[in-house]
C-alpha positions as CSV (number, residue, x, y, z in Angstrom):
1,X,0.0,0.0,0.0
2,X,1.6,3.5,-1.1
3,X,2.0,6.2,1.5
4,X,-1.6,8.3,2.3
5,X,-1.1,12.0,3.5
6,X,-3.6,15.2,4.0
7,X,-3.5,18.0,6.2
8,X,-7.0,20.0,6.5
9,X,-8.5,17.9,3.6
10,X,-5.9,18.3,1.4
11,X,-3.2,15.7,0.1
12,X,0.3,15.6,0.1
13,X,2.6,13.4,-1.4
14,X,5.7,11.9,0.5
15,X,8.2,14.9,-1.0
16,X,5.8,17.2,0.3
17,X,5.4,14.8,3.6
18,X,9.2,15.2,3.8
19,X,9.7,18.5,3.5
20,X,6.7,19.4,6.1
21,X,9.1,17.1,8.7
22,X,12.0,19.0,8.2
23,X,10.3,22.5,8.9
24,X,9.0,21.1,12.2
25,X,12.2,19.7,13.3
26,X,13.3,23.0,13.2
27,X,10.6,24.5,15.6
28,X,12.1,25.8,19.0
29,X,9.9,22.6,20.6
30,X,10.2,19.5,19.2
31,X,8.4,15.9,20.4
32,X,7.7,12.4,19.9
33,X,4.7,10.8,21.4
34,X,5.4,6.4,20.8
35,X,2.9,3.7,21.2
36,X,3.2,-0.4,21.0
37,X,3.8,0.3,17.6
38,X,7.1,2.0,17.6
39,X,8.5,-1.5,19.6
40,X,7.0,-4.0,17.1
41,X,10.1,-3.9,14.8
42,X,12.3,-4.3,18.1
43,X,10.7,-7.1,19.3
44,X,7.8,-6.0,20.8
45,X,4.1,-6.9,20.1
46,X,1.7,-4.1,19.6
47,X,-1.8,-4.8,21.9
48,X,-3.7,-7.0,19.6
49,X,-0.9,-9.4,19.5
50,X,-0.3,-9.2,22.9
51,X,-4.0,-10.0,24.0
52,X,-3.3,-13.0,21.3
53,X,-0.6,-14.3,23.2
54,X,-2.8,-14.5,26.5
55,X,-6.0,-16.1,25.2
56,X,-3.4,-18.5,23.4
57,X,-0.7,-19.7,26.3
58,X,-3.2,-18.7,29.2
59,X,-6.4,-19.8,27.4
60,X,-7.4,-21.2,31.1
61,X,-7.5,-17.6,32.4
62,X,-8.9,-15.8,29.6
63,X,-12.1,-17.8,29.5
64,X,-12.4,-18.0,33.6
65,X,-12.3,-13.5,32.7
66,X,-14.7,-14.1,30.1
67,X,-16.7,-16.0,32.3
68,X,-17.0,-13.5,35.0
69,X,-17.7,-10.9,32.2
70,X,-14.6,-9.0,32.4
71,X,-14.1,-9.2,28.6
72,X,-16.7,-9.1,26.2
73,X,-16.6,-11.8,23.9
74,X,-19.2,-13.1,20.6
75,X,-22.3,-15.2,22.6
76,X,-22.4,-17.0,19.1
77,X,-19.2,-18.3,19.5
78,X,-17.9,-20.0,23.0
79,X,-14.3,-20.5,21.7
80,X,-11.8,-17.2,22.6
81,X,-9.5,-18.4,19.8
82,X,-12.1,-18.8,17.3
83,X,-12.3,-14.7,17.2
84,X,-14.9,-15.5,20.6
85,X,-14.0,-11.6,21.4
86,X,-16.2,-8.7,20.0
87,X,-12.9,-6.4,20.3
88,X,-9.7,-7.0,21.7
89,X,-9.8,-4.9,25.3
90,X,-7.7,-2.3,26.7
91,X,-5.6,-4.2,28.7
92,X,-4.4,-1.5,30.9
93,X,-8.0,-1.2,31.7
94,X,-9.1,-4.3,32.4
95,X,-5.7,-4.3,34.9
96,X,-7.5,-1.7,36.4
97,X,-10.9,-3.5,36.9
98,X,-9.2,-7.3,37.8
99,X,-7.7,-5.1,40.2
100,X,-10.5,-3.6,42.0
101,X,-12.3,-7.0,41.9
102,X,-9.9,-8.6,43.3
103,X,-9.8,-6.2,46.4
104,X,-13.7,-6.4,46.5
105,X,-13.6,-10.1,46.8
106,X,-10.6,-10.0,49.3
107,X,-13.0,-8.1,51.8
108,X,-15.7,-10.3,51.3
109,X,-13.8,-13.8,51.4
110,X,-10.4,-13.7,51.4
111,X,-10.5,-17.6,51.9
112,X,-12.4,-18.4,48.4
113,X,-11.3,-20.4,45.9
114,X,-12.6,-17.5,43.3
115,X,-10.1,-15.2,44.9
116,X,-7.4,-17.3,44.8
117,X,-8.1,-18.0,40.8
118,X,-8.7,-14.4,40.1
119,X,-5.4,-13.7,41.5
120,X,-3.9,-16.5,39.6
121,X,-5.5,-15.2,36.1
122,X,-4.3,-11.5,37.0
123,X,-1.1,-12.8,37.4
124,X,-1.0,-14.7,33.4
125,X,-2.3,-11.2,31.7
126,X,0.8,-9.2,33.7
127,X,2.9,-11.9,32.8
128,X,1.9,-11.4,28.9
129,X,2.8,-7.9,29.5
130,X,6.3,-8.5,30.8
131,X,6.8,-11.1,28.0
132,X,5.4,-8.1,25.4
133,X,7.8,-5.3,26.6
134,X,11.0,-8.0,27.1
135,X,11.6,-7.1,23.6
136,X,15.1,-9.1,23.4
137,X,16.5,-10.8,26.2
138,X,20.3,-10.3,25.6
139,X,20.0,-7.0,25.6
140,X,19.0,-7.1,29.0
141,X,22.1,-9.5,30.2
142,X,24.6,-7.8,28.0
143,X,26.8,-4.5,28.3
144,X,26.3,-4.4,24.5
145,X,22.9,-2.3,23.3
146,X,24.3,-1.8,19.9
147,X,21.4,-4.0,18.5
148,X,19.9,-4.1,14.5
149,X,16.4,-4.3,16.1
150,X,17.0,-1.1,17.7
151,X,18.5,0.8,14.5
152,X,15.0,3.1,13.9
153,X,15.1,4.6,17.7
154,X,18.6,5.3,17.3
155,X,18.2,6.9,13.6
156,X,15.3,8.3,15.5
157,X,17.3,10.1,18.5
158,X,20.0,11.2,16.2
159,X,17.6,12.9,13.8
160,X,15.9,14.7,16.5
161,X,19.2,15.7,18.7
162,X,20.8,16.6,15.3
163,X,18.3,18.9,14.2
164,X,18.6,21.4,17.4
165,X,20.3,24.5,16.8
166,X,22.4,26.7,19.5
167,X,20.0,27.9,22.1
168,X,16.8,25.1,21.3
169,X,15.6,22.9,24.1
170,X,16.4,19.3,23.6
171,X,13.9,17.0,22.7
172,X,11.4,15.7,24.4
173,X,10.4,11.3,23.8
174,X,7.0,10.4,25.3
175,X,6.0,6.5,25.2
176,X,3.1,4.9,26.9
177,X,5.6,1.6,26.4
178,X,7.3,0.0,29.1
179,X,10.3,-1.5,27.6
180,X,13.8,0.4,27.2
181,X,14.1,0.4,24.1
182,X,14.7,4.2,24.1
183,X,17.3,4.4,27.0
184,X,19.5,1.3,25.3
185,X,19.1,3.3,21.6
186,X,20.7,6.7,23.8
187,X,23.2,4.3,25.3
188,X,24.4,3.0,21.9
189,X,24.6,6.1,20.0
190,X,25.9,8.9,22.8
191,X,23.1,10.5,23.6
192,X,22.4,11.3,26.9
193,X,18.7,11.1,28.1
194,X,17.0,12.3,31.1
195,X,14.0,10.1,32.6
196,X,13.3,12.1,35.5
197,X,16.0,9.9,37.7
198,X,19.0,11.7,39.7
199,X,21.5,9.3,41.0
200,X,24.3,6.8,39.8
201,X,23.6,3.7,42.4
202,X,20.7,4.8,43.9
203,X,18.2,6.4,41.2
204,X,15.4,8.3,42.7
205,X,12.7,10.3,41.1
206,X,13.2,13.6,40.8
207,X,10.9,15.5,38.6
208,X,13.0,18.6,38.6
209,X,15.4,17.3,36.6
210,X,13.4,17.9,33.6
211,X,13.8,21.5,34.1
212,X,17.6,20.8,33.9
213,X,19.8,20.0,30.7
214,X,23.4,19.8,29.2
215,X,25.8,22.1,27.3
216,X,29.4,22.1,26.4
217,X,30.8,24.2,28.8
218,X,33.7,25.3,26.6
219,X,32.1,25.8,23.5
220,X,31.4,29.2,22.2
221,X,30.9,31.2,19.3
222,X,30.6,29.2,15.8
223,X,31.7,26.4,17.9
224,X,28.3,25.7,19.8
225,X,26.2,23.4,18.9
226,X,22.4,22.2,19.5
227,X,22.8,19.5,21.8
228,X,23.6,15.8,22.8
229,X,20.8,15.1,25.3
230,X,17.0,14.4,25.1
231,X,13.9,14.2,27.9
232,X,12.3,11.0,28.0
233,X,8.8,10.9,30.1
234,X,7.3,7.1,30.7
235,X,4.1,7.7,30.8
236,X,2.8,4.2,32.1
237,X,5.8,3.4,33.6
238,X,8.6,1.4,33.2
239,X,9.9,-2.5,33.4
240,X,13.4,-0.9,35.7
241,X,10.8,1.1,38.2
242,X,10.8,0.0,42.1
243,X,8.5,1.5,44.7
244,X,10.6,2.2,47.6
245,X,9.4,3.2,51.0
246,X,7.4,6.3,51.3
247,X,6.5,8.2,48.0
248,X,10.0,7.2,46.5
249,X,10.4,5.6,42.9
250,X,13.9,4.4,41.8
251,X,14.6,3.4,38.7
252,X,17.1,-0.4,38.6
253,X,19.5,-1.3,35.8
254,X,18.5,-3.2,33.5
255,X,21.2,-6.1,34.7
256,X,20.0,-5.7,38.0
257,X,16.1,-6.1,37.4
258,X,16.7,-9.3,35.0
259,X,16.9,-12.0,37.2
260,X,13.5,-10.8,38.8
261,X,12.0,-10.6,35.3
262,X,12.7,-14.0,34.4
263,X,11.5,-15.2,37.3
264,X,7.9,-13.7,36.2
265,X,8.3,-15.1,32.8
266,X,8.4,-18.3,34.1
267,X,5.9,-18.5,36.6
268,X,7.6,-18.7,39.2
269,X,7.2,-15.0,40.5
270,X,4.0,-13.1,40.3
271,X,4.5,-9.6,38.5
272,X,2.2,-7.9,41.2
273,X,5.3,-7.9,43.6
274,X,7.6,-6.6,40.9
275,X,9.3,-2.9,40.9
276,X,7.0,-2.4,37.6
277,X,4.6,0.5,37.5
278,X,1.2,-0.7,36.4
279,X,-1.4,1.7,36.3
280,X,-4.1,1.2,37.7
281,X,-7.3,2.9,40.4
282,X,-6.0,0.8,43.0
283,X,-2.9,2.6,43.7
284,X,-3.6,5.9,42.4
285,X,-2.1,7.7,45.3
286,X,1.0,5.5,45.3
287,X,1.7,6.0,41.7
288,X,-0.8,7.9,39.7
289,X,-1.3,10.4,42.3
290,X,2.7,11.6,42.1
291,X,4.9,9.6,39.7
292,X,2.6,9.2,36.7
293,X,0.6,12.6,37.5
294,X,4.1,14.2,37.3
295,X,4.7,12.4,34.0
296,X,1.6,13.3,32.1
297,X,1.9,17.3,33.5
298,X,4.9,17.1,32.2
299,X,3.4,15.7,28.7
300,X,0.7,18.6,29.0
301,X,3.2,21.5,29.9
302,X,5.1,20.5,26.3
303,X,1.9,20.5,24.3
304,X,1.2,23.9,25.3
305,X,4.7,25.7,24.7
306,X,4.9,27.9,21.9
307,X,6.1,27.0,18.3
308,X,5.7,23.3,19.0
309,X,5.7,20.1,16.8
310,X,5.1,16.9,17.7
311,X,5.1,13.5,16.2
312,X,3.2,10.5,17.1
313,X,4.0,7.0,15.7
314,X,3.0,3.3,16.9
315,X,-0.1,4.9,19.1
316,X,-3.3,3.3,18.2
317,X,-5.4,6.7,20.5
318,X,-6.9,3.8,22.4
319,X,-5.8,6.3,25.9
320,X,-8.5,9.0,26.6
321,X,-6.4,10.7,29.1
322,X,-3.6,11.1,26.3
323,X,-7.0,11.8,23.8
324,X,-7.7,14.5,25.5
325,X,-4.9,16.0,26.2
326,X,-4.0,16.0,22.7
327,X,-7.4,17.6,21.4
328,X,-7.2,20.1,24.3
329,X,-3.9,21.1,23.2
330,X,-4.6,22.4,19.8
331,X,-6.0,25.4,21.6
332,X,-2.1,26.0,21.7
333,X,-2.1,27.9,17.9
334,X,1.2,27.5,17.3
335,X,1.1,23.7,17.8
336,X,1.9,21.0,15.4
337,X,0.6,17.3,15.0
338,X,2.2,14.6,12.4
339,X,0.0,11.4,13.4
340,X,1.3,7.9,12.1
341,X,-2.0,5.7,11.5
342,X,-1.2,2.9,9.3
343,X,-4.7,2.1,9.6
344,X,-5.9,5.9,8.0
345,X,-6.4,5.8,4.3
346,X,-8.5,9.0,4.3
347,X,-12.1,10.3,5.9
348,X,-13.8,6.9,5.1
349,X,-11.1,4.7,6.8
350,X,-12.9,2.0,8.4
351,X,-10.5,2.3,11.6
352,X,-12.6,5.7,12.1
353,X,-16.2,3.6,12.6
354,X,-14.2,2.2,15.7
355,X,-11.7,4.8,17.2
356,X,-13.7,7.9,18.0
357,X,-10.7,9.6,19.4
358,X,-8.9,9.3,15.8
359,X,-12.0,9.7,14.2
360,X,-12.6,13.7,16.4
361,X,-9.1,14.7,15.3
362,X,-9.7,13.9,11.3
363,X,-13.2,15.7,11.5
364,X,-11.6,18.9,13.0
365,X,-9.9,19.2,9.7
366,X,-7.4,21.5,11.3
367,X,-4.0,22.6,9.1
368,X,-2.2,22.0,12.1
369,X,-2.7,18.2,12.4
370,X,-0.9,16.2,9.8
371,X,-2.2,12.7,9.2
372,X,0.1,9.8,7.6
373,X,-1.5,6.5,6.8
374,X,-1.3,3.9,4.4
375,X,0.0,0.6,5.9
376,X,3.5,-0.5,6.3
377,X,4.2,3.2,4.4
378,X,3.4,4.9,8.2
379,X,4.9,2.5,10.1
380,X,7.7,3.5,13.0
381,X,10.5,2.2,10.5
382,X,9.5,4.7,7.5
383,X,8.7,7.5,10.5
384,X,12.4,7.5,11.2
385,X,12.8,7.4,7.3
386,X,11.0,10.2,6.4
387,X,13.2,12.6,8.9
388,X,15.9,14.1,7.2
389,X,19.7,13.8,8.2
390,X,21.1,16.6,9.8
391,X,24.1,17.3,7.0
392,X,20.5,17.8,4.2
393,X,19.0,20.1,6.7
394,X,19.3,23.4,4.7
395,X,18.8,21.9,1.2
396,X,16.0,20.5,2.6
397,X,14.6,23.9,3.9
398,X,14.7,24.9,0.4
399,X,12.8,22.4,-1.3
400,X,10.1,23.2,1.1
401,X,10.1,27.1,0.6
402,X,10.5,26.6,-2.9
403,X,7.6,24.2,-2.6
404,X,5.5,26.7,-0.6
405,X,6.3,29.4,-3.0
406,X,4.9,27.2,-5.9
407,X,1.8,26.9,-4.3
408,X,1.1,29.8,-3.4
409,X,1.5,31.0,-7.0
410,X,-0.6,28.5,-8.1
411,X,-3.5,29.6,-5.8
412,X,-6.0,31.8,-7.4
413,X,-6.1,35.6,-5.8
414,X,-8.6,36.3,-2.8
């Protein structure tokens, strides 16, 4: 399928797609917002195959959640496998719910045998999460992150760092994902990222270090450049996050948290005690309520900077906190959106009829919000494609004023 592109109604073709990129990477704010999608091509599985993976090795647990309605699943059709669910669920959600059941139930017979299997069941789906964000395990037992699967976040980061000029902020990764892909890219490539972390052997949270950065201290003159750093905000959290006493978070190495992790991949630890970050009601003033509110002000704070661009690849919309943020923002005028859909093949895409979030944004037909579908043409790999090099920067800027010169000659007069 060739590449789709339209901004306000209108369609653009991938020079013109191109060219559009490089103008925003120039912007004095410049973002990334990445989804399951981004981490497919690193090893990852985006939801849908990750809700695959349950109802197939824990088909045991996903019909004892079907049973108890927590997922909704075809009454014509009693088999899970045998497409038995009328949509696959938000997982993060039904976390949420399992979790609140499982409380309830706790209070009211903390003996039962339905407790005890609810627990069990809750325990498989985390499990398929760990297993989904593991992306490669010898990355995670190596001192060697130079990996091919990771080659589109690191032409990714160097795209984005190289761009900056003298005096730009550095910029700024958001991910709902929980796997490191990002901080291993950084590693490999030089780059040095900030996750909100202060500390070499004991990493604690500290949200002020956002408002901190890097610089060559020597450099002046001709002889400054843009940067070597970027901000990375996990918004759901993170595989290497521990709860420590109080309302301290500390973020592990990935060496150290390993042997934990395998121990929940094979059953023989239940993710509930990990260091991992789920989301969820139940422990909204333990995480939510600090840690993850902090990350998504942060994510809102960006949005509304001025002269600021933002690109979102491998997110499927299927977050209404992040919808909304994202719709609210674009009361921010000098705000601009490059959406990835693979799914979006125009205003009668049939991924519309189901994702209402997606489907509010393309109706707004705002020339702010650029929108890039057409298969495997929008996925995370031709993203990091379509961003220019830093050395093809200014002929680059060219094309696209000679391209926005062109048009506007070809526009009849007012």
């Amino acid at each position: 399928m060739s590449i789709f592109c339209c901004r306000s109604g209108e369609n653009l073709n991938e020079a013109d797609l191109k060219a559009h990129l490089a103008s925003l990477l120039r912007v004095e704010n410049v973002g990334v917002l990445l989804g399951a999608g981004a981490s497919i091509g690193a090893g990852g599985k985006s939801m849908k195959d990750l809700w695959m993976c349950f109802i197939q090795d824990s088909s045991v647990a996903a019909r004892n959640l079907a049973d108890q309605k927590f997922i909704e699943q075809d009454q014509n059709d009693s088999d899970l496998l045998e497409n038995g669910l009328s949509d696959v669920p938000n997982v993060e959600q039904l976390l949420d719910a399992l979790e609140i059941a499982r409380i309830d139930w706790k209070r009211r017979d903390p003996q039962s045998e339905d407790l005890s299997q609810l627990t069990s069941d809750i325990a498989a789906l985390k499990r398929c999460v760990v297993k989904a964000a593991i992306l490669d395990e010898a990355l995670w037992t190596s001192s060697n992150t130079n990996s091919e699967q990771l080659k589109y976040h690191k032409s990714l980061m160097q795209k984005m760092v190289g761009a900056r000029q003298p005096g730009q902020a550095s910029p700024w990764i958001f991910t709902t994902n929980y796997d490191l892909a990002i901080e291993w890219s950084a590693e490999s490539v030089g780059i040095q990222i900030n996750t909100g972390f202060l500390g070499i052997h004991n990493r604690l949270f500290s949200p002020q270090s956002f408002d901190l950065g890097f610089r060559h201290a020597s450099a002046s003159g001709e002889a400054r450049f843009g940067c070597n750093d970027c901000y990375l905000v996990k918004l759901h959290g993170s595989l290497t996050w521990k709860k420590e006493s109080g309302m301290d978070f500390r973020e592990l190495s990935s060496h150290e948290m390993w042997p934990f992790l395998e121990r929940v991949l094979e059953g023989d630890e239940i993710a509930d005690d990990s260091p991992m970050v789920f989301p969820r009601a139940a422990k909204y003033l333990q995480t939510h309520g600090y840690l993850l509110g902090e990350l998504f002000r942060r994510f809102s704070d960006f949005l509304a900077r001025p002269q600021t661009a933002i690109f979102v690849s491998g997110y499927s919309f299927g977050d209404e906190h992040l919808n909304r943020l994202l719709k609210s923002a674009l009361l921010n005028p000098t705000l601009q959106i490059v959406a990835f859909v693979p799914e979006f093949d125009g205003a009668g895409s049939a991924c519309l009829r189901t994702n209402h979030a997606l489907r509010a944004l393309v109706e707004l037909q705002s020339p702010r919000i650029t929108f890039v579908g057409g298969g495997p043409a929008a996925w995370f790999d031709k993203f990091a494609g379509y961003l220019p090099d830093p050395i093809f920067f200014d002929l680059t800027e060219r094309e696209m004023k000679e391209r926005l010169e062109d048009s506007n000659e070809r526009r009849p007069n007012a």
